[in-house]
C-alpha positions in Angstrom: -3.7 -32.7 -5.9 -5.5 -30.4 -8.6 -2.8 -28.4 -10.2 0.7 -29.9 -10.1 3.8 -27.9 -12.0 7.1 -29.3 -12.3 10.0 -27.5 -13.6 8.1 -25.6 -16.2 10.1 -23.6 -19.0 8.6 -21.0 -21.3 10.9 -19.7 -24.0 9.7 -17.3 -26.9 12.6 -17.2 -28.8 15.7 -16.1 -26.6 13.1 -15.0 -24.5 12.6 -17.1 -21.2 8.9 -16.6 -20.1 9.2 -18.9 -18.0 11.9 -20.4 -15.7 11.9 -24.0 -14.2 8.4 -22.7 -12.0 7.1 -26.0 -9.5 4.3 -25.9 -7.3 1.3 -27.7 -6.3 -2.5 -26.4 -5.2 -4.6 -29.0 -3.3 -8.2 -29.6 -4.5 -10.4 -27.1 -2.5 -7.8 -24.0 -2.4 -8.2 -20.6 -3.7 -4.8 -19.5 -4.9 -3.7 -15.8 -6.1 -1.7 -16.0 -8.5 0.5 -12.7 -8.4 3.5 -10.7 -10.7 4.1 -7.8 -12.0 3.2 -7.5 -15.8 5.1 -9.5 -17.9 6.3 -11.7 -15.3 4.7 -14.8 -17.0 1.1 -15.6 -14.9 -1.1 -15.2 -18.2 1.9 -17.9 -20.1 1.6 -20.4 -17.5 -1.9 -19.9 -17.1 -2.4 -20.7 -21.0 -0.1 -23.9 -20.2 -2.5 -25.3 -17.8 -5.6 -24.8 -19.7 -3.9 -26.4 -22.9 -3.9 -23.5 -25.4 -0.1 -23.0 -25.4 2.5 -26.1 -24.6 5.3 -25.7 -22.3 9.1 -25.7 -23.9 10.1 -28.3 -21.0 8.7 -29.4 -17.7 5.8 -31.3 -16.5 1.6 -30.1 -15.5 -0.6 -31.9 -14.6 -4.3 -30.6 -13.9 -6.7 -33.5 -11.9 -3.7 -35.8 -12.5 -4.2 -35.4 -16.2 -1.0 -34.5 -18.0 -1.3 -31.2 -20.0 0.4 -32.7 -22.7 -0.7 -36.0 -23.4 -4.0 -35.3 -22.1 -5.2 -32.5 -22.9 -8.6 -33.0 -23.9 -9.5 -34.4 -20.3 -7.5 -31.8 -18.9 -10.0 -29.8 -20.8 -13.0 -31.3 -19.2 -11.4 -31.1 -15.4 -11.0 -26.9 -16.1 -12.9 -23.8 -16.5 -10.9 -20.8 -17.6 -11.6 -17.3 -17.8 -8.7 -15.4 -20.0 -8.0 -12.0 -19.2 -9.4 -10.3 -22.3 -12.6 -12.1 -22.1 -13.7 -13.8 -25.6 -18.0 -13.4 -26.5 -19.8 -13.9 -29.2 -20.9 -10.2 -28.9 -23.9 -10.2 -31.3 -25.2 -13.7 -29.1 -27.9 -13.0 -26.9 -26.7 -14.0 -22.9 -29.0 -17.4 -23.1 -28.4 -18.2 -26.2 -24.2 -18.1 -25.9 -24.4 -20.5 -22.7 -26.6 -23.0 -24.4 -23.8 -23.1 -27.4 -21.3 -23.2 -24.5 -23.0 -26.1 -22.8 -23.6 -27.8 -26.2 -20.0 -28.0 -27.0 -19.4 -29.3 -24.1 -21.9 -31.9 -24.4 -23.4 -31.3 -21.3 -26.9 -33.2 -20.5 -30.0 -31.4 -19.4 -28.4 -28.4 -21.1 -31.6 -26.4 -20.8 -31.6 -26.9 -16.9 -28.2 -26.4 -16.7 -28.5 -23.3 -18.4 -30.9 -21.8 -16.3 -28.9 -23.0 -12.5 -25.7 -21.3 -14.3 -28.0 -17.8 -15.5 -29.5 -17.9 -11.8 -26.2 -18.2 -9.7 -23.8 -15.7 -11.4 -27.1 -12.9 -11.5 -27.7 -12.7 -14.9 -31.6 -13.6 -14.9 -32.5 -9.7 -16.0 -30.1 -9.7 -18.1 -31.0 -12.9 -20.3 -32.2 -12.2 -23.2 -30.0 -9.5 -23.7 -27.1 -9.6 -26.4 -24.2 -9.7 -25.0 -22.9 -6.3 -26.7 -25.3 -4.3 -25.0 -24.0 -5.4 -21.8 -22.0 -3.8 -19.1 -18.9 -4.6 -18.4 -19.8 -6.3 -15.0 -22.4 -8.7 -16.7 -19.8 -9.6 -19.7 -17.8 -10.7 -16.6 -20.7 -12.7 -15.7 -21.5 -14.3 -18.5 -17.3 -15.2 -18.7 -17.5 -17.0 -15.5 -21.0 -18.6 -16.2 -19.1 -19.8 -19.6 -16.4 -21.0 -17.2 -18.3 -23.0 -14.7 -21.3 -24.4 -16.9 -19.9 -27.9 -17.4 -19.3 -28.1 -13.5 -15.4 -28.0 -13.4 -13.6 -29.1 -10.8 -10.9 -26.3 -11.5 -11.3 -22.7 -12.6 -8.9 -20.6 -13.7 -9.7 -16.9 -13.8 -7.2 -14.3 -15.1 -8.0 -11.0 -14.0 -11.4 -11.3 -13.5 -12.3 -8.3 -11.8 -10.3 -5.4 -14.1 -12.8 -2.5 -14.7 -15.4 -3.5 -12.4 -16.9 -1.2 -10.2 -16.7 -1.6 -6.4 -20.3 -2.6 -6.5 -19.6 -5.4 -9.3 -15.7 -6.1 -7.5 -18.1 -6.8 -4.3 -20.5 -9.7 -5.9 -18.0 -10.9 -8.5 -15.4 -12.0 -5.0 -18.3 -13.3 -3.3 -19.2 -15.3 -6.5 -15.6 -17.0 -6.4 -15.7 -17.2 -2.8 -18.7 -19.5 -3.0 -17.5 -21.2 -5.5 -13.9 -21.9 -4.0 -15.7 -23.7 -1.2 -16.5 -26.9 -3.8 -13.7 -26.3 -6.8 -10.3 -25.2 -6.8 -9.7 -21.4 -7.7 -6.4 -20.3 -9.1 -7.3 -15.8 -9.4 -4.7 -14.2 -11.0 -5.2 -10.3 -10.1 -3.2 -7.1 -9.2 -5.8 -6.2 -7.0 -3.6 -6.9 -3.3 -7.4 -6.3 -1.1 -8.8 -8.9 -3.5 -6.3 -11.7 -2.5 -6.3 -11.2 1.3 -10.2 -11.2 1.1 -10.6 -14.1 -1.4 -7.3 -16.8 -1.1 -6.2 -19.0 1.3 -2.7 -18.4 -0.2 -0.6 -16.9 -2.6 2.2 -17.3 -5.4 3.7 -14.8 -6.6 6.4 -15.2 -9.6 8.8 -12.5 -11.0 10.4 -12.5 -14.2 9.8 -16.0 -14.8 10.8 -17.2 -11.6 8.7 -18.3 -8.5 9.3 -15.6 -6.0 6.5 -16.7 -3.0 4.7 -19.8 -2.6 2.7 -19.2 1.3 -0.4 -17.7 2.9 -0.4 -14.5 3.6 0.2 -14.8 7.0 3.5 -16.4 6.9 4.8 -14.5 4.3 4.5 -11.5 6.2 6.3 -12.8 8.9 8.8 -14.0 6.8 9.5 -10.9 5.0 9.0 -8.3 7.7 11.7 -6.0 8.1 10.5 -2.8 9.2 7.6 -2.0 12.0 4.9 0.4 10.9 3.1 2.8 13.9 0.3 4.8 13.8 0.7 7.6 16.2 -2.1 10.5 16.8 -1.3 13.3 18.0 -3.4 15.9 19.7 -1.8 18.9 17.6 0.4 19.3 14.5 4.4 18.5 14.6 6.9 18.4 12.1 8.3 15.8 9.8 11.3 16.6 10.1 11.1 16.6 14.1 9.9 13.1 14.4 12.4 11.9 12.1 15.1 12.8 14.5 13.5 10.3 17.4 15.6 7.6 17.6 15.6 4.3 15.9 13.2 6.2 13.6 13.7 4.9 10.1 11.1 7.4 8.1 8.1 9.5 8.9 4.9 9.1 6.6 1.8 12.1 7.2 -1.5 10.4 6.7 -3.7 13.2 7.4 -4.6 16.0 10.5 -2.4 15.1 13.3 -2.1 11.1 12.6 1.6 10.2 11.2 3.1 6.7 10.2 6.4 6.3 12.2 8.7 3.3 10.9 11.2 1.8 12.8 13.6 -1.8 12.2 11.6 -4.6 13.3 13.9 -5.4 16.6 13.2 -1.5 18.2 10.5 -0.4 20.3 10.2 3.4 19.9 6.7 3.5 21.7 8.9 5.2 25.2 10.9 7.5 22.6 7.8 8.7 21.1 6.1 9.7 24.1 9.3 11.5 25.6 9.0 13.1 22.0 5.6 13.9 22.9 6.8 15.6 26.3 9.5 17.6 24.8 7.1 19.1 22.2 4.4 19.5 24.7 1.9 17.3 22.9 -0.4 14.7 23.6 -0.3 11.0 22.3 -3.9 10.3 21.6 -3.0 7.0 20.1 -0.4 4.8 19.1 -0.9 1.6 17.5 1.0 -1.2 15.4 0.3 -1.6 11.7 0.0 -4.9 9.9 2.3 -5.3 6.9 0.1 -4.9 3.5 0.1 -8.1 1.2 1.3 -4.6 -1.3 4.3 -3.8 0.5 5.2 -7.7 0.4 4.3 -7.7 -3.3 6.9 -4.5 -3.6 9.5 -6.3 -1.7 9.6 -9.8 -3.9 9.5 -8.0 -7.1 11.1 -4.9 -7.1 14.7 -4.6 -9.5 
C-alpha cells in the first residue's frame, strides 16, 4: 500500500479542515484527488508530504508513518505544491543540480540530464527560470518532484494556466509516469481525471464524499438519463417539455436538444410520436453518458 490515511483530523482553531478522512491508494494507481475550494485537498496533501502535522489520526506514506517518520517519508515522495516554489533568478540546470544535491542523489550530473530530457526542458536549460513560461516553470516543478526517483508523487494542481497545448504533454507526462509510481493529481479540471486516473476521491468540507473509479460512481449516482435528440427542423422548448416523463429540455445548438428524463423511463417511443405530431423528423437520438462534472455537482453541492 503507498498512501494509507486513517481517521485524519485537521483543526485550525474551531475550524475543522479536516474530518476523520480514511482511505488507501495501492502502489501503481493514479488517483484524483477532487473538492470544491476550501474543502481540505491542499491540508491533507501538506499532511502526507510532512510540512503540516495532522491534529489526530494516522498516515502512513510507503508504510512510513508521517509522524514519526517523516524524513523517510520524505525520501519515498515527490510533491508538487500548487503555487509552485523556484528559485526564480536560478538558471533551469543549475536549480535541479541543487535539487538533486539536497537530496544527495549519486551521479547527480547524469541524473540531471535523464530528468532535463524526459519532462522537455533540453531548450530551455540554460535558461533562468524567470524568463520562463508558465508551462516550462511547470516543468521544471515536476522535474524538481521526480529527480530523486520517488516512488510517490503528489501533484497539486499541476496543470492551472497551462495552455491546451502544455495541458496535452503535462497529462501525458503523468501518465507515463503513473505507469511505475503512484500519482495522487489533485485538479478541478473533470476531462483531466477521466483521461489521467484510474479512480477518484473526492472530499467535501472536510469529509470524504467518493472514494471509486469513475465508472462505478456514475452508476452509483445516476439519477436522471440524458438524450440527445436531432431534429430535422427547429421546435420549441417549451413543446418538448410537455412530452411525458420529460424532466427538462436543454438547446445545444441548430436543431440538436438535450431531453432529460428519471433514470427508470424510456421516452425514445414518446419522442418520436412527438416527432409525428409536429411533423418533424428524428435524425438522431442517442444516450448520453453522465459527466464525471455532473457527479462532482451532485456530491458537493449545499
Amino acid at each position: 500500500m503507498s498512501i494509507k490515511v486513517e481517521n485524519i483530523t485537521k483543526l485550525y482553531g474551531a475550524q475543522k479542515a479536516l474530518d476523520a478522512v480514511s482511505f488507501e491508494i495501492k502502489s501503481g494507481e493514479i488517483i484524483g484527488f477532487l473538492g470544491p475550494n476550501g474543502a481540505g485537498k491542499s491540508t491533507l496533501m501538506k499532511i502526507l508530504t510532512c510540512y503540516i502535522p495532522q491534529t489526530s489520526g494516522k498516515a502512513w506514506v510507503c508504510g512510513f508513518d508521517v509522524q514519526e517518520q517523516a524524513l523517510e517519508v520524505r525520501k519515498q515522495v515527490g510533491y508538487l505544491p500548487e503555487h509552485n516554489p523556484l528559485y526564480l533568478d536560478m538558471y533551469v540546470k543549475e536549480y535541479l543540480e541543487f535539487i538533486g544535491g539536497l537530496h544527495h542523489i549519486a551521479n547527480k550530473t547524469k541524473q540531471v540530464a535523464e530528468m532535463i530530457e524526459r519532462v522537455g526542458l533540453q531548450i530551455e536549460q540554460n535558461k533562468k527560470i524567470g524568463a520562463l513560461s508558465k508551462g516550462y516553470r511547470q516543468r521544471v516543478g515536476l522535474a524538481q518532484a521526480l529527480i530523486h526517483n520517488p516512488k510517490v508523487l503528489i501533484l497539486d494542481e499541476p496543470t492551472s494556466g497551462l495552455d491546451p497545448n502544455q495541458l496535452e504533454e503535462i497529462r501525458n507526462l503523468i501518465k507515463e509516469t503513473g505507469k511505475e509510481k503512484t500519482v495522487m493529481l489533485s485538479t478541478h479540471i473533470m476531462q483531466e481525471v477521466e483521461a489521467v486516473c484510474d479512480r477518484v476521491i473526492i472530499i467535501n468540507k472536510g469529509v470524504l464524499a467518493a472514494n471509486d473509479d469513475t465508472q462505478h460512481l456514475r452508476q452509483s449516482t445516476k439519477q436522471k438519463q440524458i438524450l440527445r435528440v436531432e431534429f430535422d427542423k427547429e421546435t420549441s422548448k417549451n413543446s418538448l417539455k410537455n412530452i411525458e416523463g420529460v424532466l427538462e429540455v436543454q438547446h445545444i445548438e441548430g436543431f440538436s436538444w438535450f431531453i432529460i428524463t428519471e433514470i427508470e423511463t424510456d421516452a425514445r417511443k414518446d419522442i418520436f410520436n412527438y416527432a409525428v405530431k409536429h411533423q418533424l423528423s428524428v435524425l438522431g437520438i442517442q444516450k448520453e453518458e453522465q459527466k464525471l462534472e455532473d457527479i462532482f455537482k451532485q456530491l458537493t453541492k449545499k
